[in-house]
C-alpha positions, 0 to 999 in steps of 0.5 A: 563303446558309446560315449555320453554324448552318443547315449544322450542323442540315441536317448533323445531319439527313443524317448521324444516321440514318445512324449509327444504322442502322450501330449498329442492324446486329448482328453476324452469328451464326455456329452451327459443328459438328462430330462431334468438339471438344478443350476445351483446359483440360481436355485431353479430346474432346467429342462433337457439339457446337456452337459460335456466334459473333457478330463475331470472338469466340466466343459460346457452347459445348456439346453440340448438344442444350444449344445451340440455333441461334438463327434466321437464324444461318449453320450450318456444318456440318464433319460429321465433323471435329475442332475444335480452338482455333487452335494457337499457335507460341511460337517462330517467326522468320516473317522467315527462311528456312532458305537464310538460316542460311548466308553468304546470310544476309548478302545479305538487307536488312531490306525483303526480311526483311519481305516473306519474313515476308508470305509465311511468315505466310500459310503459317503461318496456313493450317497452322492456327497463328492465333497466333505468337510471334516472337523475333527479327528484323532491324530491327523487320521483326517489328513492321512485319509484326504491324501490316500484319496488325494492319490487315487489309493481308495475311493472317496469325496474330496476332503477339506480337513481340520486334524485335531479340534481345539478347545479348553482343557475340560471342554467340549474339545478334550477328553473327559471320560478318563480318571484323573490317574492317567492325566489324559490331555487331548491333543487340541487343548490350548488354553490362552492366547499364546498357546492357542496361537501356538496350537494354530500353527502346529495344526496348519503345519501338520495338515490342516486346511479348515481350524476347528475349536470348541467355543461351548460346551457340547452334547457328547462331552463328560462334565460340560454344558452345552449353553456354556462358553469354553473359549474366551473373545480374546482366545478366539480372536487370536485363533481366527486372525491367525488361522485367516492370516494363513488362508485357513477358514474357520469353524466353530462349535457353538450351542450356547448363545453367548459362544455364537455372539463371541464367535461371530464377533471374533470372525469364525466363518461358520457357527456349527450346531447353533442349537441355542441360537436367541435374536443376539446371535442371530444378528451377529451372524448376520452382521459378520456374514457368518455361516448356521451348519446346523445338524438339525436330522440326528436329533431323531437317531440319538434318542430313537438308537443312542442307547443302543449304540453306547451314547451315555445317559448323559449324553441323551439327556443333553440331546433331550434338552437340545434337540427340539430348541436347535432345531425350532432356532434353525427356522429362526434363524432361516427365516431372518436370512441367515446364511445356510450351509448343510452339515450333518454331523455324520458319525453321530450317526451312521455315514451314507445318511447325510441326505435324510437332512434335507427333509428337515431342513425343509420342515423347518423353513427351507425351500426344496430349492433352498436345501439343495443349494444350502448342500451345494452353491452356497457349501462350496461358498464357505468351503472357499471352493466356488471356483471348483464345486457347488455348481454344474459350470464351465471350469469346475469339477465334473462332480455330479449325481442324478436322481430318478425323480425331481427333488424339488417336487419331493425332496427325500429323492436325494436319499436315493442318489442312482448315479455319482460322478466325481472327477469326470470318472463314474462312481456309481450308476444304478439307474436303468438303461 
């Protein structure tokens, strides 16, 4: 009979070395090249260069003839393609469709939201965006969905997520297309400042890494205008110092004018949509360092296919009224100095498009070089994430794409991502051999 003592010395003698052989394998080395590299931080092209990683981080960064490759590393060769850091989305719904804008949208459950979002993050991640940040969704199915990334159990960009979006009862955040017989509440509504203080919390408690509130009106809300403010100062700054206190950012939506001067003032992080955006606001944003995410590319889907899609004849009517002025504020606000970050709104329209943005983005007053890092270096900054994303540098995630042509010559290039990497790991390559 073996005793315990007998047992834990055999154990101790079987499993030791096995340990020590799982801590003695390192991580593999892989050495990438490319003609061509955008340094995000400094919105300028580096020519031939190398980059190497070890594990899911990037390892070192430079020029082909500073980075030698180390022996035994894994050499791949893009030829002559551009590498770029992963881009990164501030403003998707990973959990809708463009079909749920309409009266569909009541038929969908929380479950089914979530298995839509699986699909939409795949597709997102192979159109090159290795991380999003998602402002609303039904039921924390936005969590839900980060964590089975998170796990490794399906494939997608790395999730900042909000869970439910807070607003007024009646607003933008609440849902107003059912009769007042079923007495319907969404689940972010707070009215007042004890209760949205309270709502704050019940979404950081439930997952919430980014708070999302309806300060406006919006366009594919019932009953509402866009150019109207739905949450009071007070109520704002309520939910922004709490959200702050507990290390959570910020995000407003934000049509009217007076809703982006309050927001500003209260210390939201960034302003989302922006579409009525006069001088006031402007300076406000500028004053508090706030941040324009501004979905100035699904104007064109909403009017060329929303009625196809179910969108209401309201809801095209607001956009009509919108669209044009959003995105002649964009450039004002570009022109002033505003800070930039890139966001789509993807869910208005179809996901794997995000990247058809940045033609308008530099339509209306941005450089190439600009879009690129308004979807990268400067994204990752709002996100709270440079010390991770944004740019292709020691330490941070090795989250790259290429592309075959150089998109500060044309920038419609990044709608046609040929090669995703996330985490060190190959999404994606299609470019040839």
């Amino acid at each position: 009979m073996i005793r315990w003592g007998q047992f834990a010395f055999i154990l101790c003698i079987v499993t030791v070395p096995v340990f020590a052989q799982e801590a003695k394998q390192p991580s593999k080395t892989l050495a990438l090249k490319a003609a061509r590299l955008f340094d995000a931080r400094a919105g300028r092209m580096l020519e031939q260069q190398v980059v190497l990683i070890t594990g899911d981080r990037v390892e070192k960064v430079g020029s082909a003839k500073d980075v030698p490759v180390p022996s035994g590393a894994e050499v791949i060769d893009l030829g002559a393609a551009t590498v770029l850091p992963g881009l990164i989305d501030a403003h998707v719904h990973l959990t809708g469709d463009p079909d749920d804008a309409g009266l569909k949208g009541l038929e969908i459950s929380v479950p089914r939201e979530a298995l839509k979002g699986a699909k939409n993050a795949r597709l997102t991640l192979e159109a090159g965006f290795t991380t999003v940040r998602n402002v609303g969704a039904s039921g924390y199915a936005d969590v839900a969905l980060r964590e089975a990334i998170n796990a490794g159990e399906i494939p997608g960009p790395r999730l900042i997520v909000s869970g439910p979006a807070l607003g007024s009862t009646g607003g933008h955040c609440d849902e107003n297309q059912l009769a007042p017989e079923f007495a319907y509440r969404d689940e972010g509504v707070a009215d007042g400042v004890p209760s949205v203080l309270r709502k704050t919390r019940e979404v950081i408690k439930y997952g919430a890494d980014v708070i999302k509130f309806c300060a406006s009106g919006g366009v594919f809300s019932k009953g509402d205008l866009p150019s109207t403010q739905q949450y009071s100062f007070e109520e704002m700054s309520a939910l922004v110092a709490e959200a702050h206190r507990q290390g959570r950012r910020v995000a407003a939506h934000a049509h009217g004018g007076s809703a982006i001067v309050e927001a500003s003032r209260a210390g939201v992080d960034s302003i989302e949509h922006g579409s009525l955006i006069d001088d006031s606001g402007i300076r406000a944003m500028k004053e508090h360092g706030t941040y324009l995410v501004a979905d100035i590319y699904n104007d064109d889907f909403i009017l060329q296919q929303g009625k196809q899609h179910g969108f209401t004849d309201e809801m095209i009517d607001k956009e009509k009224s919108l669209g044009q002025k959003q995105r002649e504020g964009f450039r004002r606000a570009a022109q002033a100095g505003v800070k930039i970050a890139f966001g789509t709104d993807a869910g208005v329209y179809p996901h794997g498009g995000n990247a058809k943005q940045f033609a308008y983005m530099v339509k209306y007053g941005l450089t190439p070089a600009q879009a690129i890092q308004s979807a990268t270096f400067n994204a990752a900054e709002l996100l709270g994430w440079s010390d991770r994303a944004g740019s292709i540098e020691p330490g941070k995630f090795a989250d790259l794409i290429a592309v075959a042509e150089n998109p500060l010559d044309d920038i419609t290039a990044l709608e046609r991502v040929k090669f995703v990497m996330k985490g060190g790991k190959i999404v994606k390559n299609t470019l040839a051999p």
